[in-house]
DOROGU-459453 format. One record per residue (C-alpha): x, y negated, z; residue in three letters. Coordinates in steps of 0.2 Angstrom, whole numbers, plus 5000, padded with zeros to 4 digits. Each point is the difference from the previous one (the first is absolute). Last residue first. Layout:
<atoms>
XYZala
...
</atoms>
This chain:
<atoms>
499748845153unk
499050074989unk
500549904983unk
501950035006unk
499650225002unk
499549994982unk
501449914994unk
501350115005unk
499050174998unk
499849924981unk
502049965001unk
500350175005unk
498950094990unk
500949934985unk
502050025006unk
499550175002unk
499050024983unk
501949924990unk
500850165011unk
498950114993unk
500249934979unk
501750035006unk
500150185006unk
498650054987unk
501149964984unk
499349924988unk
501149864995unk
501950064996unk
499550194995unk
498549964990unk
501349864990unk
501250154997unk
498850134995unk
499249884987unk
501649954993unk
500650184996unk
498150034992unk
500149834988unk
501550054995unk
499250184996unk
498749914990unk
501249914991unk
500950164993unk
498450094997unk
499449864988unk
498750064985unk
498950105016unk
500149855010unk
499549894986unk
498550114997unk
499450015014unk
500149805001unk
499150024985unk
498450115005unk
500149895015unk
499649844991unk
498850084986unk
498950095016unk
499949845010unk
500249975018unk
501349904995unk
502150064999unk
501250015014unk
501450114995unk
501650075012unk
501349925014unk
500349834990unk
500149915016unk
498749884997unk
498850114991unk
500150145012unk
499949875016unk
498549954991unk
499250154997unk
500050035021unk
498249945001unk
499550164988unk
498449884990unk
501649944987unk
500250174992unk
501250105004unk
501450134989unk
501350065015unk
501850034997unk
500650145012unk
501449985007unk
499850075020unk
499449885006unk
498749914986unk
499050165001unk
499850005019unk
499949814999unk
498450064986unk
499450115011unk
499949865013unk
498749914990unk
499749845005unk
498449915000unk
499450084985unk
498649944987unk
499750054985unk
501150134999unk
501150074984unk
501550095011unk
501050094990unk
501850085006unk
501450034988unk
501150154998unk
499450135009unk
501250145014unk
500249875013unk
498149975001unk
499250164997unk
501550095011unk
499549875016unk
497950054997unk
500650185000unk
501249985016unk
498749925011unk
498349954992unk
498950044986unk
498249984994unk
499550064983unk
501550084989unk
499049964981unk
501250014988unk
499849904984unk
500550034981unk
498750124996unk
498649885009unk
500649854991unk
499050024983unk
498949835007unk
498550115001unk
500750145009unk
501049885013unk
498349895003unk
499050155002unk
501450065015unk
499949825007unk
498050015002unk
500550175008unk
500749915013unk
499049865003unk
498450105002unk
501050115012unk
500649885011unk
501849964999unk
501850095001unk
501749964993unk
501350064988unk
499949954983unk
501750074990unk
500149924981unk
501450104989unk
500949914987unk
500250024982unk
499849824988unk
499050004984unk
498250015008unk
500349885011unk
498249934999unk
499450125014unk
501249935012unk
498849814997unk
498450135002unk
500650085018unk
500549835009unk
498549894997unk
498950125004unk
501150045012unk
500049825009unk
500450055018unk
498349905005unk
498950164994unk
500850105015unk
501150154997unk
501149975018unk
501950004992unk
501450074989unk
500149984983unk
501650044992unk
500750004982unk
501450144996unk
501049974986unk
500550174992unk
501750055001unk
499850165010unk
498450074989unk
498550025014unk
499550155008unk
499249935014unk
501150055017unk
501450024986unk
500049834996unk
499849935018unk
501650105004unk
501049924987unk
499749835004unk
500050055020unk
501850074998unk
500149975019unk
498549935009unk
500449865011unk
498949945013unk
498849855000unk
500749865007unk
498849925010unk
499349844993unk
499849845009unk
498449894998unk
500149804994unk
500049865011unk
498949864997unk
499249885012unk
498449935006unk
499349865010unk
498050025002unk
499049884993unk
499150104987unk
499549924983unk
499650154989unk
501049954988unk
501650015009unk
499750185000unk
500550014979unk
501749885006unk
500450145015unk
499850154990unk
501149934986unk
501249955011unk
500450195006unk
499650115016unk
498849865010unk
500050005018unk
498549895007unk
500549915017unk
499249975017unk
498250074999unk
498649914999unk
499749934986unk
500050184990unk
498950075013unk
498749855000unk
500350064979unk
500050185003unk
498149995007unk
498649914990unk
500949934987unk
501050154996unk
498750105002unk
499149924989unk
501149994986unk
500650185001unk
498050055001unk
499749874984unk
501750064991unk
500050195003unk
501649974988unk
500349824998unk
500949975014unk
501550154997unk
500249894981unk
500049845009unk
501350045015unk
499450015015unk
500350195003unk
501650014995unk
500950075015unk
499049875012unk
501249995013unk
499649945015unk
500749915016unk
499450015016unk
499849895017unk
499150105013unk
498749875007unk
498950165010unk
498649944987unk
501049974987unk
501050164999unk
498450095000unk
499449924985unk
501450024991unk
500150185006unk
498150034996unk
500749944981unk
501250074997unk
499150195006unk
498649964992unk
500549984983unk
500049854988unk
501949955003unk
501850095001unk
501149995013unk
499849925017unk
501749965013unk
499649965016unk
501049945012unk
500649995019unk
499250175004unk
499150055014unk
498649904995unk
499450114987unk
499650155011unk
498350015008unk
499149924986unk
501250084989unk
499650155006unk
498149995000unk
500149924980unk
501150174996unk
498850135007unk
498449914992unk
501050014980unk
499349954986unk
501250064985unk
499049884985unk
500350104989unk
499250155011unk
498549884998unk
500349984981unk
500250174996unk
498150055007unk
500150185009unk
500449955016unk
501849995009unk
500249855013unk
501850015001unk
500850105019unk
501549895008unk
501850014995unk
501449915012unk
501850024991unk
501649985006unk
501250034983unk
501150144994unk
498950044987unk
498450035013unk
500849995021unk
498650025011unk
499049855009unk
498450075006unk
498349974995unk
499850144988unk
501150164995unk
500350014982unk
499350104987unk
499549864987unk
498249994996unk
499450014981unk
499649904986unk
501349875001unk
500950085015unk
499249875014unk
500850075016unk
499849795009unk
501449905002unk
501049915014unk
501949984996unk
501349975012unk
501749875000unk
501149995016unk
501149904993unk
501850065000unk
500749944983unk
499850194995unk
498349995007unk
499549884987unk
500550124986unk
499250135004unk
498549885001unk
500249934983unk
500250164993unk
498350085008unk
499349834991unk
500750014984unk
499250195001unk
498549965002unk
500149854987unk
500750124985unk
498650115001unk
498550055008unk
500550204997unk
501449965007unk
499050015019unk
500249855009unk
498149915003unk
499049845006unk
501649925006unk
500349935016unk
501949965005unk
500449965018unk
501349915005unk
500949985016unk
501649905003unk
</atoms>
């Protein structure tokens, strides 16, 4: 079985989704499908160093890259046109028995879609979150048009949608598409272990060894909910704890957080680490002692599994898709989007450190029995399988 992935971009720097992705096929080929990926060397603002149109191995993966439109307008870079990777897969898509689209609302989706149809290539997609209402109503007259112009004969067309969590698939069953659809939650690699990382991480930022330590870790994006965030920490004025906010965004957005920290009186309290990855990012996490994620809208939040695995409790709101599996299993706090709701979960954590490290010892169990990429892997076998099944019984 051939498969090949198509997804506008890979780098961390685009988060959680690129590198679901580059799990997902790792883990594909370990059940012996021969799994690519087609991309293009979009870098967020800047190009990726890797050699173009040919397969080389990227994070222990088969890659493709092809050259990203790059003029001075953010949008159209955005956007990640790429000419190089529309003549390959012209030339190229038939060669394998499926393809499998991530992502929505950029050209290199979207050509594939198309393409896919044209030489009757069956696909599936995954939307990551992109159909959801909060992602729809951002842009929401170009995303609406686009989405009846193009993405929905796209949508229709193609053999299955794979939806990551319930709540995904019940917000796209709105739209009215007729496409048949599962779900099947992502995997999570297990990050690696740092020894003493509670102690290290308090060194790193000189903070007291038995202070809390509450962590943010994630794109700074106006949908993560940190104005919401920020002012309900703000009100604990009669607990100690430290707050960590590690993640990039734009500019404007990043210095609108730091004015938010100074007006709220959380600046003095927070440490701002910026983007991290590898053995920093894995010390944040181990090393805290409660993870935040305040989001409007997430469709699944694999730094929240990556929280959740290795016994962290997690504080969500219900926007992150994975807040009920929190709520249901008792694996951390899941108040409103409301700045008096999470001000007293917070504060319930902070009052109860026992409960919150049962919640922690169950969270790394229940991660370890249900997310692990080797089954979720063998589940997308037995998928493709039956769509390839199906597909080849309408055409013959």
């Amino acid at each position: 079985m051939k498969i090949l992935h198509v997804i506008p971009s890979v780098p961390k720097v685009r988060g959680g989704t690129s590198q679901a992705v580059l799990d997902m096929v790792k883990a594909l080929r370990t059940e012996n499908i021969d799994a690519e990926i087609a991309t293009t060397n979009d870098n967020g603002d800047s190009l990726l160093d890797v050699p173009l149109q040919q397969l080389i191995e990227y994070e222990q993966v088969p890659v493709w890259f092809f050259q990203r439109f790059s003029p001075n307008v953010k949008a159209v870079r955005e956007y990640a046109f790429s000419g190089q990777l529309t003549k390959w897969l012209w030339q190229n898509i038939s060669r394998y028995d499926l393809v499998h689209v991530h992502a929505l609302f950029s050209y290199p989706s979207t050509i594939a879609m198309a393409i896919a149809r044209w030489k009757q290539i069956p696909y599936i997609v995954t939307p990551h979150g992109l159909l959801c209402e909060w992602s729809l109503q951002q842009s929401t007259r170009k995303k609406q048009n686009y989405l009846k112009l193009i993405e929905r004969t796209n949508l229709n067309s193609s053999q299955a949608i794979h939806f990551t969590a319930e709540q995904e698939q019940k917000e796209v069953s709105r739209l009215g598409l007729r496409t048949p659809n599962f779900i099947l939650p992502l995997g999570l690699s297990w990050p690696n272990q740092v020894v003493n990382a509670r102690d290290l991480l308090r060194q790193r930022l000189n903070i007291p060894q038995d202070e809390p330590v509450i962590l943010f870790l994630s794109r700074l994006h106006h949908k993560k909910g940190l104005d919401y965030l920020i002012p309900a920490l703000s009100k604990l004025t009669h607990h100690r704890f430290s707050f960590i906010l590690a993640g990039s965004g734009t500019p404007d957005y990043e210095a609108e957080v730091e004015s938010l920290l100074i007006s709220t009186g959380m600046r003095d309290r927070t440490h701002i680490v910026g983007f991290v990855e590898g053995e920093t990012k894995d010390t944040l996490i181990q090393g805290s002692d409660l993870f935040v994620l305040t989001s409007h809208s997430e469709n699944f939040a694999v730094a929240v599994l990556e929280a959740l695995s290795v016994g962290l409790p997690v504080l969500v709101t219900p926007g992150v898709a994975l807040a009920s599996v929190v709520k249901q299993h008792q694996l951390g706090y899941v108040p409103k989007l409301d700045v008096l709701e999470i001000t007293n979960a917070l504060d319930e954590y902070l009052k109860n450190p026992q409960q919150a490290k049962e919640m922690g010892d169950r969270a790394n169990q229940f991660v370890t029995n249900n997310y692990s990429w080797e089954n979720i892997s063998a589940k997308l076998v037995l998928i493709y399988q039956s769509i390839l099944d199906n597909h080849q019984q309408k055409i013959s």
